[in-house]
C-alpha positions, 0 to 999 in steps of 0.5 A: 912307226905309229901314226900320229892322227889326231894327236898333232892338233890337241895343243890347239884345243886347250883353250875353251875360251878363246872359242867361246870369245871367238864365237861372241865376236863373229856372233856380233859382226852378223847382228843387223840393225831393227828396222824402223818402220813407218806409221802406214807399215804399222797400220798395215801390219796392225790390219793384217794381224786382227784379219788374220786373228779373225779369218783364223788364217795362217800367216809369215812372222817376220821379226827382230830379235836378238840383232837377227831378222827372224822368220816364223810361220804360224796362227795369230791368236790374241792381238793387243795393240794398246799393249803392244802385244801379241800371241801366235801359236807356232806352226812347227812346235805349236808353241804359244809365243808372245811377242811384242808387236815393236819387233815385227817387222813383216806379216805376210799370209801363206 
């Protein structure tokens, strides 16, 4: 007599759809909803972000995106408030990223 092993549960992978589907809908019960920040956070996260562009300090990135809060470290290295833009250099891959200052939802120094 020879074992199985794997064999028994080949039936069940015959499906890649139904994985990539199942992935979809528990990748869209996790989503939260963008916080909605008042005038005096803005400014204050605005301050934050000019100072530490200035002063070359690095800083804590939290932000939005994708129905995630994310969180990031890294350099400020340009600022755009009419714009809405800003660009932080990454701490681990020092990559440069734009970013959208409507997504920020915190800014911290280390």
């Amino acid at each position: 007599m020879e074992p199985r092993g794997m064999k028994k549960w080949r039936p069940f992978a015959t499906m890649p759809e139904q994985y990539i589907g199942l992935k979809e809908i528990i990748n869209k019960q996790a989503e939260v909803a963008q916080l909605v920040l008042t005038e005096e956070q803005m400014e204050q996260i605005n301050f934050t972000l000019i100072e530490a562009f200035h002063t070359n300090k690095q800083v804590y990135l939290t932000y939005y995106k994708n129905g995630q809060h994310m969180t990031d470290t890294g350099f400020i290295q340009f600022v755009d408030s009419l714009g809405d833009l800003f660009i932080f250099i990454d701490e681990v891959f020092e990559l440069k990223n734009k970013m959208k200052l409507s997504e920020l939802i915190d800014v911290r120094f280390m």
